[in-house]
C-alpha positions as a Markdown table, in Angstrom:
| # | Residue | x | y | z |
|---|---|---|---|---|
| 1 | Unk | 2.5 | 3.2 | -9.5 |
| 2 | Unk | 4.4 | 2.6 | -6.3 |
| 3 | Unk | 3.0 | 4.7 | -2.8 |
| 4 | Unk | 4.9 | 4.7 | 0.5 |
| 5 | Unk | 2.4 | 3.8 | 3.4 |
| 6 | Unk | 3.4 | 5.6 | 7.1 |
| 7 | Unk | 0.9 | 3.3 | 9.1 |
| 8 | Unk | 0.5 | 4.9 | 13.1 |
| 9 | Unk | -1.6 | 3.7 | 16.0 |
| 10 | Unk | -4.3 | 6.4 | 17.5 |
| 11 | Unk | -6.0 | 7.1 | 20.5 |
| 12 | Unk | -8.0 | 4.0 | 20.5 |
| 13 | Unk | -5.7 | 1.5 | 19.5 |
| 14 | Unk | -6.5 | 1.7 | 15.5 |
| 15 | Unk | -4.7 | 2.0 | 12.4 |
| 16 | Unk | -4.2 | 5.3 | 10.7 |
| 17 | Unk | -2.3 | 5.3 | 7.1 |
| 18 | Unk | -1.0 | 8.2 | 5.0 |
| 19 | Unk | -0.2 | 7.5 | 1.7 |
| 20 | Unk | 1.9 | 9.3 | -0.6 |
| 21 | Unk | 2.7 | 8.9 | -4.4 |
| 22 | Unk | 6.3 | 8.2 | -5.7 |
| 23 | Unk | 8.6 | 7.9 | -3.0 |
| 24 | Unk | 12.0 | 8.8 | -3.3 |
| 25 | Unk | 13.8 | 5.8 | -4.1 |
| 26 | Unk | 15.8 | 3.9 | -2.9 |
| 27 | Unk | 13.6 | 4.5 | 0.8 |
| 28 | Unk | 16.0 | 6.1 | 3.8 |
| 29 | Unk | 14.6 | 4.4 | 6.8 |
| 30 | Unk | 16.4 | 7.4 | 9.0 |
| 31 | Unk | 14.7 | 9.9 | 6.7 |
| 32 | Unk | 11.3 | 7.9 | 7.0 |
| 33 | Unk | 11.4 | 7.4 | 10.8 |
| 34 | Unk | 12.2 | 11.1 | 11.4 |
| 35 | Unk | 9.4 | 12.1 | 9.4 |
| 36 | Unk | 7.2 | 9.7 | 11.5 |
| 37 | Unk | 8.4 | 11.3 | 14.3 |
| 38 | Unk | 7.3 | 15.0 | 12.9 |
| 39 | Unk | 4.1 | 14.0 | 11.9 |
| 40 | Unk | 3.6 | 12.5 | 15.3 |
| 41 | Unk | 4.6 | 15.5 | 17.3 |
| 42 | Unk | 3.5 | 18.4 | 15.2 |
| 43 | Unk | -0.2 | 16.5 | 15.3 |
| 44 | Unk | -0.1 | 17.2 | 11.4 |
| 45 | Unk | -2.8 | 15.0 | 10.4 |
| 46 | Unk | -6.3 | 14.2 | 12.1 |
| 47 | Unk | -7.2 | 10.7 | 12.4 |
| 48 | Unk | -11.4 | 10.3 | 13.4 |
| 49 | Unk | -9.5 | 7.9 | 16.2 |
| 50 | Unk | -7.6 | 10.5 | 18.2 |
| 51 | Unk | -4.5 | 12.1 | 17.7 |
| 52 | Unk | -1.8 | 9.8 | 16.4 |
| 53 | Unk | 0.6 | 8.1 | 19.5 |
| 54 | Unk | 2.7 | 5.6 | 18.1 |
| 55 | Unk | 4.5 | 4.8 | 14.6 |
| 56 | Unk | 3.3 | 1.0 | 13.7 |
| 57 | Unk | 4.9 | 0.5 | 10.1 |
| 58 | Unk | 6.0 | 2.0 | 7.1 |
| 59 | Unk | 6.0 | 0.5 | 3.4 |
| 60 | Unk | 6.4 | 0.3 | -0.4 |
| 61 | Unk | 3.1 | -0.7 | -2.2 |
| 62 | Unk | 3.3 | -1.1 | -6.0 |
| 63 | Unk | -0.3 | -1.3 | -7.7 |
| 64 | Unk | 0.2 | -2.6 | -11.4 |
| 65 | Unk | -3.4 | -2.7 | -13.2 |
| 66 | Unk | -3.7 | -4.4 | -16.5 |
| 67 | Unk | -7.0 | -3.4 | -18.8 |
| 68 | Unk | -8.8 | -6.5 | -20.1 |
| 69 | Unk | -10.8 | -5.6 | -23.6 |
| 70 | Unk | -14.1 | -6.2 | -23.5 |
């Protein structure tokens, strides 16, 4: 399963990430970066650091998990 990761600094200098499943694909850095932006300035999510000041990073992760038999 592949996540998109919006990773922003907070108040006091630590990392907050939002995750979301199945990113549109293929990623629109434009799109991504204004939606940073909104997120930022509509103080959409809470972060147990402070408000969110400052967009650090933004990813694709892709989790592939293989059962073993026991």
């Amino acid at each position: 399963m592949k996540k998109i990761e919006l990773k922003f600094e907070n108040e006091e200098g630590k990392t907050a990430t939002i995750s979301l499943d199945n990113p549109v694909e293929p990623v629109d850095p434009v799109v991504v970066n204004t939606a940073m932006d909104a997120i930022m300035s509509q103080n959409a999510f809470f972060s147990s650091g402070g408000d969110l000041v400052a967009k650090k990073s933004a990813r694709i992760v892709e989790r592939n998990v293989t059962d073993i038999e026991l």
